[in-house]
PAKE-916476 format. One record per atom (N, C-alpha, C): x, z, y; residue in three letters. Coordinates in steps of 0.05 Angstrom, whole numbers, plus 5000, padded with zeros to 4 digits. Layout:
<nodes>
XZYala ...
</nodes>
This chain:
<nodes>
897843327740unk 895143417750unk 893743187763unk 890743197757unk 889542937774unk 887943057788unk 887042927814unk 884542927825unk 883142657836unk 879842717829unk 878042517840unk 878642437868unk 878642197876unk 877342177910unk 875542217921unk 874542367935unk 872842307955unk 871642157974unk 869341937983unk 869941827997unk 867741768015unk 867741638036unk 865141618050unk 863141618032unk 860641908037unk 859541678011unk 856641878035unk 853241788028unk 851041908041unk 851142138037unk 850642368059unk 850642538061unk 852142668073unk 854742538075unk 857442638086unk 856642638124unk 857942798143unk 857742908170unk 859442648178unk 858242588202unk 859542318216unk 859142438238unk 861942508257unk 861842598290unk 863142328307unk 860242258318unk 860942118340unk 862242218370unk 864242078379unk 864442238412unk 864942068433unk 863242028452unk 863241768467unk 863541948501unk 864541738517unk 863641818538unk 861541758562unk 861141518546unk 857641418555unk 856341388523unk 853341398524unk 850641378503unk 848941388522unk 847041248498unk 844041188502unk 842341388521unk 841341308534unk 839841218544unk 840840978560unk 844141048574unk 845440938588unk 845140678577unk 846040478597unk 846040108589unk 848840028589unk 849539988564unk 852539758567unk 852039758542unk 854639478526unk 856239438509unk 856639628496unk 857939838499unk 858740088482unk 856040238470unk 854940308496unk 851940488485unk 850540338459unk 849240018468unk 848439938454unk 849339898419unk 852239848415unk 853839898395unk 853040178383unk 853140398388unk 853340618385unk 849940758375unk 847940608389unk 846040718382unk 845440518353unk 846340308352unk 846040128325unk 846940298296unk 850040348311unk 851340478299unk 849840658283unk 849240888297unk 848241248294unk 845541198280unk 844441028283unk 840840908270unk 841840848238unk 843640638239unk 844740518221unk 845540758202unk 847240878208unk 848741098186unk 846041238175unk 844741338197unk 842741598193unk 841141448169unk 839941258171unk 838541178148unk 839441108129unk 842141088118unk 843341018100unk 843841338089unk 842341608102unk 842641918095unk 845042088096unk 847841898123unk 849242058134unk 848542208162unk 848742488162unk 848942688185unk 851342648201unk 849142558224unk 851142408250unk 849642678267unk 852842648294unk 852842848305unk 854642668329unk 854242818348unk 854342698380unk 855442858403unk 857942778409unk 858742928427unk 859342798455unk 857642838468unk 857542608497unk 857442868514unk 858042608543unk 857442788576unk 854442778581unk 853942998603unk 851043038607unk 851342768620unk 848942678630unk 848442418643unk 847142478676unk 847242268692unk 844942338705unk 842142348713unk 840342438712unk 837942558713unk 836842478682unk 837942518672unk 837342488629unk 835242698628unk 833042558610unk 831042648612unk 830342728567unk 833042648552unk 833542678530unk 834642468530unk 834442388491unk 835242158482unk 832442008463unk 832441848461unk 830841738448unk 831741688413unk 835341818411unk 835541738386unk 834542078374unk 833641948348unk 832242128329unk 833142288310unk 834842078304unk 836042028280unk 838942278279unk 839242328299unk 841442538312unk 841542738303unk 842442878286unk 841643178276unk 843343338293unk 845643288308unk 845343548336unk 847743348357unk 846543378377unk 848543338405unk 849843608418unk 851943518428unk 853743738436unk 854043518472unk 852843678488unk 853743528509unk 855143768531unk 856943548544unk 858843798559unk 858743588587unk 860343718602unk 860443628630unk 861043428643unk 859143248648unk 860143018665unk 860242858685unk 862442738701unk 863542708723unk 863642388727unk 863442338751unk 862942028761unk 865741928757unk 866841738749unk 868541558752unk 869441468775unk 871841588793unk 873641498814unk 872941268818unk 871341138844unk 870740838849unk 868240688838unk 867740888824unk 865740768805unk 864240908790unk 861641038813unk 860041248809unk 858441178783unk 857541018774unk 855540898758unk 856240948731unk 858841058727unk 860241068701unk 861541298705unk 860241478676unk 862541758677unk 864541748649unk 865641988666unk 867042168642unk 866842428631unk 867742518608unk 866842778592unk 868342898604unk 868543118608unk 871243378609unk 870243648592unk 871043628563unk 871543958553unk 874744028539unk 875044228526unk 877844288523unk 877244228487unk 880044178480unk 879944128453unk 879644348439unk 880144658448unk 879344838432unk 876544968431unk 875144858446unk 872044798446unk 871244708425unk 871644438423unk 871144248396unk 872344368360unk 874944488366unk 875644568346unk 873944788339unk 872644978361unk 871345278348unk 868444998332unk 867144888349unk 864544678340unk 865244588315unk 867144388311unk 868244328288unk 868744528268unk 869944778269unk 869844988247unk 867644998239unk 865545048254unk 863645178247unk 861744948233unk 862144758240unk 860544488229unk 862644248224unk 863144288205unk 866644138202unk 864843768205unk 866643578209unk 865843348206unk 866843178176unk 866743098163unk 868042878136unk 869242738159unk 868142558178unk 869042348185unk 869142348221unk 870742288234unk 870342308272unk 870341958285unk 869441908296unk 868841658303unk 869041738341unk 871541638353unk 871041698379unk 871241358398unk 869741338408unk 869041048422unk 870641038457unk 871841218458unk 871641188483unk 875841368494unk 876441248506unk 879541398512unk 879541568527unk 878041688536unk 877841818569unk 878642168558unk 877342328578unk 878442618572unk 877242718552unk 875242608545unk 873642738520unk 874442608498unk 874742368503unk 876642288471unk 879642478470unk 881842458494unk 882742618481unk 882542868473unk 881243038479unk 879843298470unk 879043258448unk 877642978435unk 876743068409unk 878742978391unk 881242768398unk 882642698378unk 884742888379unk 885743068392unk 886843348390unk 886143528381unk 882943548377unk 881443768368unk 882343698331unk 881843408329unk 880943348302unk 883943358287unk 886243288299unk 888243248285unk 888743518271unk 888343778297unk 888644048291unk 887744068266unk 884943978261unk 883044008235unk 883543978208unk 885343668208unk 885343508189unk 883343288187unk 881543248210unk 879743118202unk 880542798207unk 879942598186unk 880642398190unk 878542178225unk 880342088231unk 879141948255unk 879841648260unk 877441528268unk 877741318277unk 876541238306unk 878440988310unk 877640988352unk 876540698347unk 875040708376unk 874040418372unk 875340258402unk 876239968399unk 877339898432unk 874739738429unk 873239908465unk 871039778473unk 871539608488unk 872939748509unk 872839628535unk 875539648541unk 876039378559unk 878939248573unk 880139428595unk 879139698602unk 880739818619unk 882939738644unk 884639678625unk 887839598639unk 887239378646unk 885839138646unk 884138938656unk 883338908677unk 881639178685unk 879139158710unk 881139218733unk 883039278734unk 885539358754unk 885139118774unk 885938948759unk 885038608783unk 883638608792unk 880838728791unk 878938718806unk 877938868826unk 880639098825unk 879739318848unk 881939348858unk 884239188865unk 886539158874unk 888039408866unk 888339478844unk 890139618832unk 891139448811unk 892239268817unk 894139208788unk 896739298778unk 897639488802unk 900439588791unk 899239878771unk 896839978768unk 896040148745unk 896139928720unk 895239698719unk 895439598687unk 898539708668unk 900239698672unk 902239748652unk 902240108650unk 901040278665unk 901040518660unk 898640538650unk 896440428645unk 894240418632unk 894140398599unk 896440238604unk 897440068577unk 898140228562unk 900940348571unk 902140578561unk 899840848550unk 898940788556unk 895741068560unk 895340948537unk 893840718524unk 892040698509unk 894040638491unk 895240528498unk 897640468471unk 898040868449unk 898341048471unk 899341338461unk 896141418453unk 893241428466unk 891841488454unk 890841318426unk 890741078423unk 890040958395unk 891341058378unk 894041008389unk 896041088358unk 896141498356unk 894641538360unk 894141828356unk 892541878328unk 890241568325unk 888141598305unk 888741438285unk 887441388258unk 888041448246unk 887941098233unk 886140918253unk 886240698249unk 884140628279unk 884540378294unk 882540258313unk 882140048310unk 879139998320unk 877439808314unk 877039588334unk 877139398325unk 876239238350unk 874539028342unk 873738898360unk 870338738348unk 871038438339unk 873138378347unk 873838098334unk 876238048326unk 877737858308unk 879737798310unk 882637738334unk 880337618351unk 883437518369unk 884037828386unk 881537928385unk 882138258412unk 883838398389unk 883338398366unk 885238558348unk 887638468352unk 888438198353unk 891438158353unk 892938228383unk 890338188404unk 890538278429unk 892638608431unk 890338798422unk 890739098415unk 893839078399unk 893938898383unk 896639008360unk 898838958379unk 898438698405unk 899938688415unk 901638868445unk 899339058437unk 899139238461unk 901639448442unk 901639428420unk 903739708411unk 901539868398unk 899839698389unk 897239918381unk 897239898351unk 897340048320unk 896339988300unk 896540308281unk 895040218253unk 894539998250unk 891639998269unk 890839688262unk 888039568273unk 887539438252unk 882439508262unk 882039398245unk 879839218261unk 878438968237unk 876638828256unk 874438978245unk 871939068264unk 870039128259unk 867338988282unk 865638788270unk 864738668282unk 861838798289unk 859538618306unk 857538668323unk 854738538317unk 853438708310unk 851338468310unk 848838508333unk 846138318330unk 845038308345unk 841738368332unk 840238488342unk 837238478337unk 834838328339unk 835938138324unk 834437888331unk 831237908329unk 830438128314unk 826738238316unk 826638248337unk 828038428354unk 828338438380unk 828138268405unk 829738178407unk 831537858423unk 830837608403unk 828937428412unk 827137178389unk 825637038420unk 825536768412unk 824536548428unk 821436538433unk 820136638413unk 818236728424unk 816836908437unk 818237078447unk 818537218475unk 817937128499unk 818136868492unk 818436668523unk 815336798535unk 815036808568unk 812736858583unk 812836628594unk 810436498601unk 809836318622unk 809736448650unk 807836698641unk 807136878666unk 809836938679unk 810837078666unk 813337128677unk 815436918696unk 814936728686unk 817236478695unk 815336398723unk 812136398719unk 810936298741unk 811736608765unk 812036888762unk 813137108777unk 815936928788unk 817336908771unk 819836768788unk 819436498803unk 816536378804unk 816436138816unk 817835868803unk 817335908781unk 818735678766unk 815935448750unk 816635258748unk 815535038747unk 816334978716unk 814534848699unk 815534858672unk 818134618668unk 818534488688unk 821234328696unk 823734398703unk 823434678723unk 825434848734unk 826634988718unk 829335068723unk 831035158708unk 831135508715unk 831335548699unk 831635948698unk 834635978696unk 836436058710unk 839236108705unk 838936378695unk 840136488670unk 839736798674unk 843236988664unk 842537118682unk 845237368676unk 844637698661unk 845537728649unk 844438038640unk 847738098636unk 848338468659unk 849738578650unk 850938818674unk 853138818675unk 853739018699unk 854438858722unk 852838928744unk 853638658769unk 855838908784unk 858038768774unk 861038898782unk 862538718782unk 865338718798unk 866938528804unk 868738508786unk 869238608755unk 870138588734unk 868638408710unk 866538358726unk 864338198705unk 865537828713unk 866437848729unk 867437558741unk 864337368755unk 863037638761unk 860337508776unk 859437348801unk 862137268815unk 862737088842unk 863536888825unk 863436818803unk 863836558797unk 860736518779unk 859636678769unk 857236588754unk 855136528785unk 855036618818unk 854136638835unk 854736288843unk 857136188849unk 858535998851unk 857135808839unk 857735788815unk 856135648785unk 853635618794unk 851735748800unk 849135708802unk 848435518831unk 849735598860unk 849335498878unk 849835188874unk 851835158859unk 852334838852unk 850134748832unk 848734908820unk 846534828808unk 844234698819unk 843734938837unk 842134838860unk 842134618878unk 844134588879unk 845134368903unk 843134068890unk 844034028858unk 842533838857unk 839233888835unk 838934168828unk 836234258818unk 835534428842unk 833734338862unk 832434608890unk 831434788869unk 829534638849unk 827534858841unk 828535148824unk 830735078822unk 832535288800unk 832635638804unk 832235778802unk 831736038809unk 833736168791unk 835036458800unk 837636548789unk 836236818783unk 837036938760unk 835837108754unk 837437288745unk 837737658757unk 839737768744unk 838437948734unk 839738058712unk 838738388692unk 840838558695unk 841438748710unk 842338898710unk 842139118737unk 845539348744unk 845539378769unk 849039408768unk 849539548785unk 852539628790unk 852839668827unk 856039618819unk 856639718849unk 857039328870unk 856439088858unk 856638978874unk 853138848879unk 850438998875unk 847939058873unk 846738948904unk 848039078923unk 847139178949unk 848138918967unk 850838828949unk 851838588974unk 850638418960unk 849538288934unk 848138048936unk 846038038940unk 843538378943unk 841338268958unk 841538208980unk 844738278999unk 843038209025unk 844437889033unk 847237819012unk 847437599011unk 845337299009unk 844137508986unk 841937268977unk 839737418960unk 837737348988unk 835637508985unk 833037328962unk 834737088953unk 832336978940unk 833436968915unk 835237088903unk 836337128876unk 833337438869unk 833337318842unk 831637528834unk 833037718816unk 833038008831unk 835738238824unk 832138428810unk 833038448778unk 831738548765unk 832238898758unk 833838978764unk 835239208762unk 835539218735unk 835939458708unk 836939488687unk 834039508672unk 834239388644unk 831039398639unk 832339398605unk 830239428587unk 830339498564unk 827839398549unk 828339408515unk 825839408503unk 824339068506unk 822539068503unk 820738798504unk 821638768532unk 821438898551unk 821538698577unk 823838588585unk 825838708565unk 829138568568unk 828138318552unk 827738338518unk 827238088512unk 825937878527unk 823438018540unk 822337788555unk 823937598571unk 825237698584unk 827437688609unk 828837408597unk 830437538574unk 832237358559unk 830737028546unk 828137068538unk 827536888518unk 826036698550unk 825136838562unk 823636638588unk 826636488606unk 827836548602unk 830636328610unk 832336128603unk 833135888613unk 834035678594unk 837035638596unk 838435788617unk 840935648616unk 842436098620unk 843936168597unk 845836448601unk 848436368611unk 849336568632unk 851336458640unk 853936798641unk 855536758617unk 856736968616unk 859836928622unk 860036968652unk 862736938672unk 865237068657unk 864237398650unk 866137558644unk 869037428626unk 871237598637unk 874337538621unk 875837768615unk 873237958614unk 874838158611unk 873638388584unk 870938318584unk 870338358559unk 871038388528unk 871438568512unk 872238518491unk 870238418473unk 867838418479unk 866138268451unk 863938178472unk 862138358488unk 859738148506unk 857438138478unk 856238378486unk 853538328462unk 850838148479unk 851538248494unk 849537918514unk 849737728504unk 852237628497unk 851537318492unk 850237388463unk 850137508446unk 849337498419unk 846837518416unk 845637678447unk 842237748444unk 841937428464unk 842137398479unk 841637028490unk 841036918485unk 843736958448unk 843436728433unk 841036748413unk 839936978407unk 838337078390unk 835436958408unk 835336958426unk 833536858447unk 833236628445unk 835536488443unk 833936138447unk 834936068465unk 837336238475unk 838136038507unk 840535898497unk 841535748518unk 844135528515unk 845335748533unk 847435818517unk 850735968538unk 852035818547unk 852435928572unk 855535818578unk 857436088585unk 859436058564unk 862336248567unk 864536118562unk 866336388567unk 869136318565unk 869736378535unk 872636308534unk 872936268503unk 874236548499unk 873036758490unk 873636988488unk 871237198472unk 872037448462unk 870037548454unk 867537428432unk 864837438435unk 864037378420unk 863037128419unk 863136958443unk 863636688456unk 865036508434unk 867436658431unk 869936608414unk 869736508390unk 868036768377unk 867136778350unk 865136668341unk 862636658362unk 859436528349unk 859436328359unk 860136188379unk 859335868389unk 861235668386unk 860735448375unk 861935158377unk 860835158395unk 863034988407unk 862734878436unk 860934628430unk 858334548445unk 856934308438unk 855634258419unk 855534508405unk 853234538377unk 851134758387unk 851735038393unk 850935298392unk 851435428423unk 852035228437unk 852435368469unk 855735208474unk 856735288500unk 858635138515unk 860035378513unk 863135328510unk 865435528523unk 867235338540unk 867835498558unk 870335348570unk 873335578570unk 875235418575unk 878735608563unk 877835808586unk 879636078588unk 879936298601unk 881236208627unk 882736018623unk 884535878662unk 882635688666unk 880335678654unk 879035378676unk 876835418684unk 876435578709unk 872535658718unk 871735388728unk 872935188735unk 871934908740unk 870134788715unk 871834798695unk 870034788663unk 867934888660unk 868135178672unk 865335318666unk 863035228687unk 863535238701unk 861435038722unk 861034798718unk 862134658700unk 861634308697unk 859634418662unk 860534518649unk 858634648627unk 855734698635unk 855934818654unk 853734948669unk 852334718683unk 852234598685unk 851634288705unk 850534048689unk 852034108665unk 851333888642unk 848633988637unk 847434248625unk 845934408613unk 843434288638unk 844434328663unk 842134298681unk 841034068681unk 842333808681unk 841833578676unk 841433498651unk 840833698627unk 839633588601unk 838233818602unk 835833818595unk 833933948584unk 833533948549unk 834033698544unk 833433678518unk 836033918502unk 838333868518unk 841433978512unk 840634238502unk 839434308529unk 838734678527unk 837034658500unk 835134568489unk 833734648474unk 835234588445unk 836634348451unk 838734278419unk 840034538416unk 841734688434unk 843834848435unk 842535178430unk 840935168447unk 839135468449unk 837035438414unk 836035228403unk 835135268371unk 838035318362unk 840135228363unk 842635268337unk 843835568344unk 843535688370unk 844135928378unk 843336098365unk 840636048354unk 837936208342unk 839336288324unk 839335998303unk 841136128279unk 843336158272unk 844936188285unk 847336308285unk 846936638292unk 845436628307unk 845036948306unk 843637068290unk 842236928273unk 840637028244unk 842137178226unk 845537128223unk 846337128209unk 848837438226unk 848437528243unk 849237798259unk 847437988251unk 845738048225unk 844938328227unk 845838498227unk 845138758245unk 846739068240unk 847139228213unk 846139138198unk 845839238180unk 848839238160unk 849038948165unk 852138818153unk 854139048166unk 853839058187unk 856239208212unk 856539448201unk 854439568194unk 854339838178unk 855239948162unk 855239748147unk 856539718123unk 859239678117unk 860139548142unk 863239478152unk 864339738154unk 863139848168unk 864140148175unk 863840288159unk 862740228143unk 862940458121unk 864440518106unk 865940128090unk 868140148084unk 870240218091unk 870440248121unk 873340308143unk 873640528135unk 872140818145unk 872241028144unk 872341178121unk 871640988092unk 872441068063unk 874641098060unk 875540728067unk 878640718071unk 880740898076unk 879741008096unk 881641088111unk 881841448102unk 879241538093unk 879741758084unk 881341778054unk 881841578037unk 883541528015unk 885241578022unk 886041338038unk 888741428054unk 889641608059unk 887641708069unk 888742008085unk 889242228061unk 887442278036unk 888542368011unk 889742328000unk 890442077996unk 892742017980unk 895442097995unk 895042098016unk 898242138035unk 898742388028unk 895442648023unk 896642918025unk 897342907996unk 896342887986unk 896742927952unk 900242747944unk 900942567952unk 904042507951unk 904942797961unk 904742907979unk 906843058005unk 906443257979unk 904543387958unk 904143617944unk 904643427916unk 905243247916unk 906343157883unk 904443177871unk 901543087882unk 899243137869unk 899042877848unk 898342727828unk 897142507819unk 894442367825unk 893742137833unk 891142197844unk 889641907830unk 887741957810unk 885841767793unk 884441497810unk 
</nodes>
């Protein structure tokens, strides 16, 4: 007996389940709304299962043919970030009734497991994505004896699904090394229509008091003590020391917000911004400075680089993947923040540097469209549903063409 495959193909139901989205600002969200845009116009029915937010006033994605939002709760320590809480037999009655082809869950928390319990119940094939370093941020809130029970956590939720994703090569071997597989690489791109050098404001740079000589330091991201932002703070003051005119500029908010305005009341704290006035932000600055070590990919540096600025990072993430060091922006190794501040120092004392490094940035990120990413995923989730037929059709002695 034979049968055809089936396989990802337009038209087919794609259930996303996150525990942060859009409107919200991070790494994940932004992934996710690329994501959900991306599929929908390619004429797959995407579907959304998130926590309410706070004071959410909708979503701006369109493209959504239904959200399912359930209850959500601040994050222990870290109000600024929630979590989902519904029961998996919730999801399963949703899922009957609107089955999915495909489940895409981004996030480990109580609503992932709810949905990857819901879905196994189903049959429905699933895939997880590793966003974020979790078992990581422990160091930074003096809990490090949670990392190895964290570990254990994500190690039992990945291997629940059906394959996980991760955004680069080395975090994949990272993950495999965690006890996690299989794993796959699924990479990130950036919107460079979006994020482009000609963005630059004069106006704007003259708001920050800057001189077309003076240097713009700029940060965009969560000002949290997992971002490694007492050393990008560090970094700059030594900047200063021998540029006065240099002005520090941050995009974002978080929970360490409150101690550096009153630390330093002449840092310009932009709060969280979006759209053209993020680009603006990005393209009117000459030197990015992305501290973080805990990151698994850092789509900042990819919009930066899309911008026209000279980075300085660590060798990690997408740092890792898109920049030569001294072609396309500076990295320094993961044990040496002395490196990263002497990177950072060089940039200040060349002008010309920044502009060699911030043009090759350009195009290197020309070559990150979302569109490619899309496409990545498309193949994954084909993949994987073969797989997943062919496994049942062995177990029934089926033949399969």
């Amino acid at each position: 007996m034979s049968q055809t495959l089936r396989t990802a193909k337009s038209g087919d139901h794609i259930a996303v389940v996150s525990e942060t989205f859009y409107p919200e600002i991070n790494g994940v969200t932004n992934t996710l709304r690329h994501l959900c845009n991306g599929l929908a116009a390619r004429g797959y029915r995407v579907s959304v299962v998130r926590p309410r937010q706070k004071n959410e006033t909708g979503t701006e994605l369109q493209n959504i043919s239904h959200q399912t939002i359930v209850t959500g709760l601040p994050l222990p320590g870290y109000a600024d970030l929630r979590f989902g809480m519904t029961s998996s037999q919730r999801l399963r009655r949703l899922w009957q009734a609107d089955r999915p082809d495909h489940l895409y869950v981004a996030t480990q928390g109580p609503l992932g497991v709810a949905a990857v319990t819901a879905a196994r119940r189903l049959g429905i094939p699933v895939v997880s994505g590793f966003h974020t370093n979790f078992h990581s941020y422990c160091h930074y809130y003096g809990a490090g004896f949670l990392e190895k029970l964290l570990c254990r956590y994500g190690r039992w939720f990945h291997n629940r699904t059906g394959t996980t994703l991760a955004p680069t090569p080395t975090i994949a071997n990272e993950v495999r090394a965690l006890g996690i597989h299989p794993v796959k690489v699924w990479g990130r791109g950036v919107d460079c229509g979006q994020f482009a050098p000609h963005k630059r404001s004069n106006a704007l740079r003259a708001d920050w008091g800057l001189t077309s000589t003076n240097r713009a330091v700029i940060y965009v991201g969560r000002l949290a003590a997992e971002k490694n932002l007492n050393l990008a703070i560090s970094c700059f003051e030594r900047i200063r020391t021998l540029h006065p005119g240099s002005r520090f500029i941050l995009v974002g908010s978080g929970p360490m917000e409150k101690r550096i305005r009153e630390k330093h009341p002449d840092y310009i704290l932009c709060g969280n911004l979006r759209g053209e006035t993020l680009a603006s932000h990005y393209a009117s600055g000459d030197i990015f400075l992305f501290p973080s070590k805990t990151d698994t990919f850092g789509n900042v540096v990819t919009e930066a680089m899309a911008s026209g600025l000279a980075v300085v990072a660590f060798n990690a993430g997408a740092a890792s993947e898109h920049i030569l060091h001294g072609e396309s922006g500076m990295v320094a190794p993961l044990d040496n923040d002395e490196a990263f501040i002497d990177h950072a120092l060089t940039l200040a004392d060349q002008p010309t540097t920044i502009s060699r490094l911030g043009a090759k940035a350009r195009m290197e990120a020309l070559a990150l469209d979302w569109d490619s990413r899309v496409s990545e995923f498309e193949t994954i989730i084909s993949n994987l549903r073969q797989e997943a037929i062919c496994h049942g059709n062995r177990k029934q002695g089926i033949t399969t063409l």
